[in-house]
N, C-alpha and C positions, 0 to 999 in steps of 0.2 A: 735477781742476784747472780744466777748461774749465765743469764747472756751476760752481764758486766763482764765476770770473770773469762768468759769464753774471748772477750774483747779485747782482755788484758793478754791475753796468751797468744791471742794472733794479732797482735800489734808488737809483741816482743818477736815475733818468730819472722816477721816483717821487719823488723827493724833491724836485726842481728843478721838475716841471709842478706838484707843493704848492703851491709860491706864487702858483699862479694868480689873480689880481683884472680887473676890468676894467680896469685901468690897466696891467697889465702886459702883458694881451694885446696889449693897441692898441701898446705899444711895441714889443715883440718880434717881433710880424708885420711893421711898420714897418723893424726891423730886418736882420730874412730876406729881405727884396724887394730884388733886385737894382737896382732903379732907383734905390733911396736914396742908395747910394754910389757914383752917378755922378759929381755933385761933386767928390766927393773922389777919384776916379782922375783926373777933369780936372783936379783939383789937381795931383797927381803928374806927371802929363803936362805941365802947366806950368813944375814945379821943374824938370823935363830939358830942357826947349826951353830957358830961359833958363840954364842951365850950360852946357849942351851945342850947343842950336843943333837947327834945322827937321831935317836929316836923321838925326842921331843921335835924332831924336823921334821920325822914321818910324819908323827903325829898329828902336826899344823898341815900338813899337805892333805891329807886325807882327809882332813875337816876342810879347808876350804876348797877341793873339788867337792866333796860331798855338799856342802853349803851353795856353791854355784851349779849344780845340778838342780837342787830343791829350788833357789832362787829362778833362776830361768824360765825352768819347768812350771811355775807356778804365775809366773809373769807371763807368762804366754796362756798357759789354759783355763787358771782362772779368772785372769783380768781383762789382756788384749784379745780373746777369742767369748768373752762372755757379753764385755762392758762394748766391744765394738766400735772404738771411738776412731774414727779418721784420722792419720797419719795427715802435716800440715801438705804432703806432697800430694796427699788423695784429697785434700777437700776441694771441692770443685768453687767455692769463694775465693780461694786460695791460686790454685794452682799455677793461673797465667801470671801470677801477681810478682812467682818466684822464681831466681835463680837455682837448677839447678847442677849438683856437678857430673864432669862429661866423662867415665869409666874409659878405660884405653881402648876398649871393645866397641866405643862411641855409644853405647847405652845411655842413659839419664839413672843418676843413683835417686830412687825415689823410698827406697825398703818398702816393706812388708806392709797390706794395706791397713792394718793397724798397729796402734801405735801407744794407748795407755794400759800398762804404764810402760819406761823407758828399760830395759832390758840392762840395756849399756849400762846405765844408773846404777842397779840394783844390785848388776853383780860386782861394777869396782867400787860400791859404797860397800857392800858385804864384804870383802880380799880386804878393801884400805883399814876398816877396821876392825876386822879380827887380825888382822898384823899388828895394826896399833896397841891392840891388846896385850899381845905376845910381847912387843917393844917399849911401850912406853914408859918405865921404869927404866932403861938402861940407853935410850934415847927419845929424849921428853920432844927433840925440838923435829921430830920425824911428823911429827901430827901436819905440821905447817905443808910440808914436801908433798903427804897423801893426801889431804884437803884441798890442796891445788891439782893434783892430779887427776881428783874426782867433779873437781868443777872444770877444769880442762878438757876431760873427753866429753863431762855434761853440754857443753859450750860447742864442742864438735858437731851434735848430733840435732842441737836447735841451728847452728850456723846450714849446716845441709839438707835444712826443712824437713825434717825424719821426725821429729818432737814438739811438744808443746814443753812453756816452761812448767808446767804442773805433770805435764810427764814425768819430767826429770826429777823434780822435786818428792812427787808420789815415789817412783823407783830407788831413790834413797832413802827414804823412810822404812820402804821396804828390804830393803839389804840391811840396814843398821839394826832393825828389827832384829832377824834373822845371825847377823853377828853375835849378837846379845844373848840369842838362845845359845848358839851352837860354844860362846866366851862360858856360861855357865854350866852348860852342862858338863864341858872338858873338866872345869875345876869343880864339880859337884863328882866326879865321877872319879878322878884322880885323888881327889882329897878322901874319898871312902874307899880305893884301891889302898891307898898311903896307911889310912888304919886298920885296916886285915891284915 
């Protein structure tokens, strides 16, 4: 069962670095860079100060670095450094098989030699919806925007041979997780501030 599934992930990871062009590398690297979509969590940051107001903005800010600290940090030490799983650029079945992309320094971006689960995943599935949270009541149709944005850098990081699809899949499970806690406890914590 588990070599089926191992089949299905590198045949998707094959099938998706396929489309390799120079126009899609330049997009998709563009897209994996955490600085692109700075923007746009300043945006989100914005729809909350103006609903909500300066401190409930703190608030949300300090909760999702605190949440992508813990996410990261636990995506790395407890899984990709325990479970050990080759990155699709480090598997030696793989490797000649794949295109990869060429860094301005002429390097090969290959990441880190492991790779379950997806980092990338974990933390903008964690940010997409603990913002959803905060928003979705005063912007229903926002969910659409972050669900694409988090299958979008997903999409990134299997297209650049960095992941399998059960990476990305595992690393959102993991962020949504982790949203879930840090969504409850805010209003578990505020709502018994609210009655003292």
């Amino acid at each position: 069962m588990f070599d089926y599934l191992e089949s299905i992930d590198r045949s998707i990871v094959l099938a998706v670095n396929g489309w390799n062009s120079p126009f899609l590398d330049q997009f998709f690297w563009i897209v994996t860079k955490t600085i692109t979509w700075i923007p746009f969590y300043c945006l989100l940051l914005y729809f909350i100060w103006k609903n909500y107001g300066f401190k409930t903005t703190l608030i949300f800010l300090g909760m999702a670095l605190l949440m992508v600290v813990i996410v990261d940090s636990t995506t790395t030490m407890l899984f990709k450094d325990t479970i050990q799983r080759y990155r699709p650029s480090h598997n030696l079945l793989l490797e000649n098989k794949l295109h990869f992309y060429h860094k301005n320094n002429g390097e090969l971006y290959v990441g880190g030699k492991y790779g379950f689960f997806s980092s990338h995943a974990s933390n903008n599935a964690a940010v997409a919806l603990l913002s959803w949270f905060f928003l979705r009541k005063i912007y229903p149709q926002l969910k659409w925007i972050l669900i694409f944005t988090v299958a979008l850098i997903s999409l990134s990081r299997i297209y650049l041979s960095v992941h399998y699809l059960s990476d990305i899949l595992c690393g959102i499970i993991w962020g949504c997780l982790w949203a879930f806690v840090f969504w409850k406890g805010y209003n578990r914590f505020f709502q018994i501030r609210n009655e003292v």
